[in-house]
Each structure stands twice: as C-alpha cells, then as structure tokens.
VEXFI-866085 format. One record per residue (C-alpha): x, y, z. Coordinates in steps of 0.001 Angstrom, whole numbers, plus 524288, in hexadecimal, padded with zeros to 5 digits. Layout:
<sites>
+-------+-------+-------+
|    xx |    yy |    zz |
+-------+-------+-------+
|     X |     Y |     Z |
...
+-------+-------+-------+
</sites>
This chain:
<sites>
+-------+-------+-------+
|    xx |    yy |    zz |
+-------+-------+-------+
| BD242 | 659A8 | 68060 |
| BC7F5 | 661E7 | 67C49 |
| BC8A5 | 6714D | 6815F |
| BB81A | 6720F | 68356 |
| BB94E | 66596 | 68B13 |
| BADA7 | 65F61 | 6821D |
| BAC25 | 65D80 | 6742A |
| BA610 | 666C4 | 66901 |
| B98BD | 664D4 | 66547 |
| B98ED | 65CB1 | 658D8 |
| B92FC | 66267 | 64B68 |
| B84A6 | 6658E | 64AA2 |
| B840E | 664D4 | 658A0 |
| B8480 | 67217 | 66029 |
| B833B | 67403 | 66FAB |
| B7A30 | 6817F | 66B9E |
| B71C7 | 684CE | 661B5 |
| B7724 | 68A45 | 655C2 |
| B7862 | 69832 | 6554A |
| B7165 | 69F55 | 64932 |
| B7BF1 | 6A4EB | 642B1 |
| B753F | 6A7EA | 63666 |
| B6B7C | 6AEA1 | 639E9 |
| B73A6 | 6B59B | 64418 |
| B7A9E | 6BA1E | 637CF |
| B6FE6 | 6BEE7 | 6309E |
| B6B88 | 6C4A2 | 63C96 |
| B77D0 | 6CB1E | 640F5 |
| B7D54 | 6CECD | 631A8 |
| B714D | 6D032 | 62B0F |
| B655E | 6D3B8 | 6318F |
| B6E4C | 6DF28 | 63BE9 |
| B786B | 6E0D2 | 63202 |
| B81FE | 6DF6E | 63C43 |
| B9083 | 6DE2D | 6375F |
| B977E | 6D093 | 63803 |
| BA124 | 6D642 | 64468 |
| B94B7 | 6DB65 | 64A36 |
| B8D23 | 6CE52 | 649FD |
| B9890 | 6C5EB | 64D81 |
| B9BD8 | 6CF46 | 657B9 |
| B8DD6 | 6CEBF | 65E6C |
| B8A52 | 6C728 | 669AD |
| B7EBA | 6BD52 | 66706 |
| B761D | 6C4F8 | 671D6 |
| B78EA | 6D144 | 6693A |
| B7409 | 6CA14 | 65B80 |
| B67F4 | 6C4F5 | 663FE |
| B645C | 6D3AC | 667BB |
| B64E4 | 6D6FD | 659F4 |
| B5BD5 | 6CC90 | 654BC |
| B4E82 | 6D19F | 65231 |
| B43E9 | 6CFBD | 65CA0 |
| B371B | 6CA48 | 65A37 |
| B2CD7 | 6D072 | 66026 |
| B2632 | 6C897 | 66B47 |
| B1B2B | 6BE4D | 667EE |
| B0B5F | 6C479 | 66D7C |
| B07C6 | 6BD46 | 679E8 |
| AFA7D | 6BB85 | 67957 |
| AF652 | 6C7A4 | 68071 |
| AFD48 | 6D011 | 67642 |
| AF6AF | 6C8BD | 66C9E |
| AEA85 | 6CAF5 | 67367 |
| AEC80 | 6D82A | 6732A |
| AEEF4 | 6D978 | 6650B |
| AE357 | 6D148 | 661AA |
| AD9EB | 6DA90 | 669EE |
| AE0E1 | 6E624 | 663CA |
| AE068 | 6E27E | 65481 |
| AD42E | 6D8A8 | 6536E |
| AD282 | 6D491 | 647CD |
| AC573 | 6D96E | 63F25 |
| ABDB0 | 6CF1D | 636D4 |
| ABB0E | 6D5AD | 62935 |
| AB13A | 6CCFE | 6265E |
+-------+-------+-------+
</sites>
C-alpha cells in the first residue's frame, strides 16, 4: 500500500518546473554574501525580494518623451 495513495513521478519527469538552485546559490552566497544558515533559513518570497529589480521597459509615451527631449543633431 502506498502512504501518498499514487505513485512517485519517475526520473526526468517532474510535476513542477525545476527550481534554480544554482543560481539561487550564487545569488544567495555570493552576490548578498549571506551566510549558509541565513540562506537555508530564508523563505523563497524573502530571496525573491532580494533579487535585483530591473527597471521598467519605456512605453511609448516615455519614449516619446525622451526623443522630444534629447533629439538627436546631424553633424554633417
């Protein structure tokens, strides 16, 4: 009788994606410098708050914008 009532998932087969432990690693140990207890400790809402943000892409009023305010000048 099996206790989960199904059977495991079989190998290279996973019900989820794979989770990125490398470069959660480098992330967590390198890049932060956090300690090993500190990183294994964390919750994996706290490592995604301390991944660095991109900034947003222009919509094309912003880029608009920056067009009208910086034109570029022929040097002919």
């Amino acid at each position: 009788m099996r206790p989960t009532g199904g059977s495991a998932p079989g190998p290279g087969s996973a019900p989820w994606p794979a989770f990125p432990w490398d470069a959660a690693l480098a992330l967590g140990l390198g890049r932060l410098g956090w300690r090993p207890r500190d990183f294994w400790a964390a919750t994996p809402r706290e490592l995604s708050a301390a991944l660095p943000r991109r900034p947003a892409a222009l919509d094309r009023d912003a880029l608009d914008r920056l067009i009208a305010a910086h034109p570029d000048t022929r040097t002919d």
